[in-house]
C-alpha positions as CSV (number, residue, x, y, z in Angstrom):
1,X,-175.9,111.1,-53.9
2,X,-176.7,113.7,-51.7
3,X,-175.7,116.9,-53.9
4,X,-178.0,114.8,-56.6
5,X,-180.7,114.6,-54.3
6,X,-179.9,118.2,-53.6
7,X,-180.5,119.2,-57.1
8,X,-183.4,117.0,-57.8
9,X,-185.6,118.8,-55.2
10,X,-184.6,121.9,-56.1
11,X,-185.1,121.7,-59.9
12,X,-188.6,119.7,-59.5
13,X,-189.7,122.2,-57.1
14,X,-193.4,123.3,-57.0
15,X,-192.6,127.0,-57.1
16,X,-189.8,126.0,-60.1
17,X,-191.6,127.7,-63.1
18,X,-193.2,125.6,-65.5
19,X,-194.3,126.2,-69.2
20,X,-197.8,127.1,-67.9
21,X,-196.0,129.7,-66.3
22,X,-194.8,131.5,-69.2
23,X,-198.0,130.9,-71.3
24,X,-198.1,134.0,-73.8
25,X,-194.7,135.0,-73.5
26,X,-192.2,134.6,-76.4
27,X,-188.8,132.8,-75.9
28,X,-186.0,131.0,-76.7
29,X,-185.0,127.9,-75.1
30,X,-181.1,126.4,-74.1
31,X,-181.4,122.9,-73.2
32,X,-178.1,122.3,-70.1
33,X,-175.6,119.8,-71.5
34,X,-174.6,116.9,-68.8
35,X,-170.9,117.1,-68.0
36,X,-168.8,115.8,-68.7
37,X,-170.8,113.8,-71.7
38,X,-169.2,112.6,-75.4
39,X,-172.2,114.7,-77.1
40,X,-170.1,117.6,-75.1
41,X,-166.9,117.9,-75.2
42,X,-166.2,115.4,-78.2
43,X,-168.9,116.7,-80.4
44,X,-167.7,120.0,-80.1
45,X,-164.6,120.6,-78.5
46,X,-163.7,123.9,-79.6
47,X,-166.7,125.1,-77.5
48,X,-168.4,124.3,-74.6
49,X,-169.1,126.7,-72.2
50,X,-172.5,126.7,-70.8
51,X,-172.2,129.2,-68.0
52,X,-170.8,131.5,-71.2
53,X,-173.6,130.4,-73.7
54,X,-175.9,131.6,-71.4
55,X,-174.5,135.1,-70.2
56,X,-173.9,135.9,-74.0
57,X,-177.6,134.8,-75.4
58,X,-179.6,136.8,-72.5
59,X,-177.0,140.1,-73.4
60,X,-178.0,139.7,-77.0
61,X,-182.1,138.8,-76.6
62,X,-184.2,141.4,-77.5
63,X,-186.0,142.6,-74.3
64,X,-189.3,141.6,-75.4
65,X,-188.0,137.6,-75.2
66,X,-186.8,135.8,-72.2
67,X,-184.4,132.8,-72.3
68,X,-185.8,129.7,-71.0
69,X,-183.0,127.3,-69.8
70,X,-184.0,123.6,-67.9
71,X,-181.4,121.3,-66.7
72,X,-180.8,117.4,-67.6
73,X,-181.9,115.1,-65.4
74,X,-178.6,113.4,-66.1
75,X,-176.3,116.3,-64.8
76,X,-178.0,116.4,-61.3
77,X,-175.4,116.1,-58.9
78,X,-173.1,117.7,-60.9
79,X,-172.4,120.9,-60.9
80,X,-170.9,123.5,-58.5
81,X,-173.7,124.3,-55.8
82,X,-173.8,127.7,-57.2
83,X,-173.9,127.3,-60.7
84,X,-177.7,127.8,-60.9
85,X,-177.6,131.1,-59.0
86,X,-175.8,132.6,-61.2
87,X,-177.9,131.7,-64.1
88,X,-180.5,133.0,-62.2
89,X,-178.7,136.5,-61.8
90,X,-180.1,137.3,-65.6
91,X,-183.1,138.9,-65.2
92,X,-184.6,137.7,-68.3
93,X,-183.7,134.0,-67.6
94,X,-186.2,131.4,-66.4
95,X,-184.8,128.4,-64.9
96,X,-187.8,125.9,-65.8
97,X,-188.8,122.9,-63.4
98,X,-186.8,119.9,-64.6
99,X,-190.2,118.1,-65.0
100,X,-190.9,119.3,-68.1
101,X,-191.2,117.6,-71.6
102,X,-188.4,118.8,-73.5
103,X,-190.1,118.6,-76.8
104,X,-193.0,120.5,-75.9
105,X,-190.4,123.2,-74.8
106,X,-189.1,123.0,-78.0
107,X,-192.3,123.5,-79.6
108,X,-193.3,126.1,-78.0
109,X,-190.1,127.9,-78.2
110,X,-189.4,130.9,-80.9
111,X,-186.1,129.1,-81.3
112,X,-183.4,126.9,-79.4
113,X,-180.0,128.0,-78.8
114,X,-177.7,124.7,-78.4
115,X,-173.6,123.3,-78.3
116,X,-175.0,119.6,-79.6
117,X,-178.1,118.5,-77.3
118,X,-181.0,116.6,-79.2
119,X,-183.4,119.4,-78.4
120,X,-181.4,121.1,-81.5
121,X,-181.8,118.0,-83.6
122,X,-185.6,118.0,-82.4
123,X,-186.2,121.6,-83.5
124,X,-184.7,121.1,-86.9
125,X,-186.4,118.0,-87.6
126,X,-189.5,120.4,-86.6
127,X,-188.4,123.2,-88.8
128,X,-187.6,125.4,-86.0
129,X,-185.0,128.1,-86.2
130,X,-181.5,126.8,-84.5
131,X,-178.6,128.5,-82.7
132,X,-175.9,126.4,-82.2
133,X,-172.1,126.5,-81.0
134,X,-171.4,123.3,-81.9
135,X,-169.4,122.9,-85.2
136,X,-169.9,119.3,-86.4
137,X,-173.7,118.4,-85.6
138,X,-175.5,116.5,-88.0
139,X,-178.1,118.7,-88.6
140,X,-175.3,121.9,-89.3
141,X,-176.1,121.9,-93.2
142,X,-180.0,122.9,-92.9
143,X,-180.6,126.5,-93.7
144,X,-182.7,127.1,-91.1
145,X,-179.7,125.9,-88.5
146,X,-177.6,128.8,-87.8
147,X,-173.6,128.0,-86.9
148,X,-172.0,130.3,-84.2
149,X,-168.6,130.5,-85.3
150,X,-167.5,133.3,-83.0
151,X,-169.7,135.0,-80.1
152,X,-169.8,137.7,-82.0
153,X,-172.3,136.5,-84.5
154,X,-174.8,135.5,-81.9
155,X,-176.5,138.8,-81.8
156,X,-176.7,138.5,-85.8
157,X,-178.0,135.3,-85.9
158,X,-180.8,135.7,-82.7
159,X,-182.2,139.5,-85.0
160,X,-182.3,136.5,-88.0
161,X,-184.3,133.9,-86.5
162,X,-186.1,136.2,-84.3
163,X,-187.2,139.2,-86.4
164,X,-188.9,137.5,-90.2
165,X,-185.9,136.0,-91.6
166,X,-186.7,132.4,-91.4
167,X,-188.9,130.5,-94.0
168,X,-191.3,128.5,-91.6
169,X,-192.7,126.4,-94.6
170,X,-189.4,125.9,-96.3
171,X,-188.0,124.7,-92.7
172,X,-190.7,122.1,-91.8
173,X,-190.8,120.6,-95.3
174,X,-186.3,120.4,-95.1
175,X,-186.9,118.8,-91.1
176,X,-189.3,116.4,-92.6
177,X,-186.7,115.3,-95.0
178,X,-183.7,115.3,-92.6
179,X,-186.5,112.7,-90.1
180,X,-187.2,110.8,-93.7
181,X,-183.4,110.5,-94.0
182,X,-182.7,109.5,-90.5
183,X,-185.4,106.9,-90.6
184,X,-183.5,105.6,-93.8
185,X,-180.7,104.8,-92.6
186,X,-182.1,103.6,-88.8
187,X,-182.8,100.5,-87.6
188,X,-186.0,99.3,-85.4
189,X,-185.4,98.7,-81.7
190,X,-187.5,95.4,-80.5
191,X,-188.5,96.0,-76.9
């Protein structure tokens, strides 16, 4: 309880950045995992290594982007009490307050770098270019979702998204079908 209370005050802070913060400037955002979690280490367990993820995506961003990463509110408590120093040691990574919407992240990201979280499935549905390391999300077949089968086709895949290959129309009008589909085969919840 108290590392969780620990990491609640520290990732709410008022001097945490915020997306008003980084008004103007262009990024990409990587949603933290909660671990452990089954949307983690089932969903893809031939990779799942945040502290990784991160360290390789700000190497291969091109230095007029920053990475935007913000924690789950589940995984407070959680992780080693250093573990968001050093994602703070990349000097082109902004740790944003835990406060904020995740969608309109998403939305206002160039892209979203993921292993499985539903901010990828949110940016697909949107037609927003996605990263991910995960192998078997739902949301893999859409051309405009980008599989990283080795970390060595990050780089590739972050000059695709981020430099005119991606077919912004052609993308929104595929995520409208993939939330057409989903709503297909969904039921309604009765509050």
């Amino acid at each position: 309880l108290l590392r969780t209370r620990r990491d609640l005050l520290r990732m709410s802070a008022v001097d945490r950045p915020t997306l008003a913060d980084i008004a103007g400037k262009r990024f990409v955002f990587y949603p933290l995992h909660t671990e452990p979690e089954r949307a983690l280490q089932t969903l893809s367990p031939e990779y799942f290594f945040q502290l990784e993820t991160i360290a390789a995506i700000a190497r291969d961003l091109p230095a007029n982007r920053l990475l935007v990463v913000k924690e789950h509110v589940a995984a407070l408590g959680r992780r080693p009490a250093d573990f968001y120093d050093q994602i703070l040691e990349f000097k082109n990574v902004v740790l944003l307050n835990l406060l904020e919407y995740g969608l309109n992240i998403v939305k206002q990201a160039d892209a979203v770098v993921t292993i499985t979280s539903t901010a990828g499935l949110e940016a697909a549905s949107l037609g927003k270019p996605v990263i991910t390391f995960g192998q078997h999300n739902l949301y893999n077949f859409l051309p405009h979702v980008h599989v990283v089968r080795s970390l060595g086709d990050l780089r590739r895949h972050l000059v695709r998204v981020l430099h005119g290959g991606h077919d912004e129309e052609k993308a929104k009008r595929d995520g409208a079908r993939l939330r057409a589909a989903m709503d297909t085969v969904s039921f309604e919840a009765y509050v």
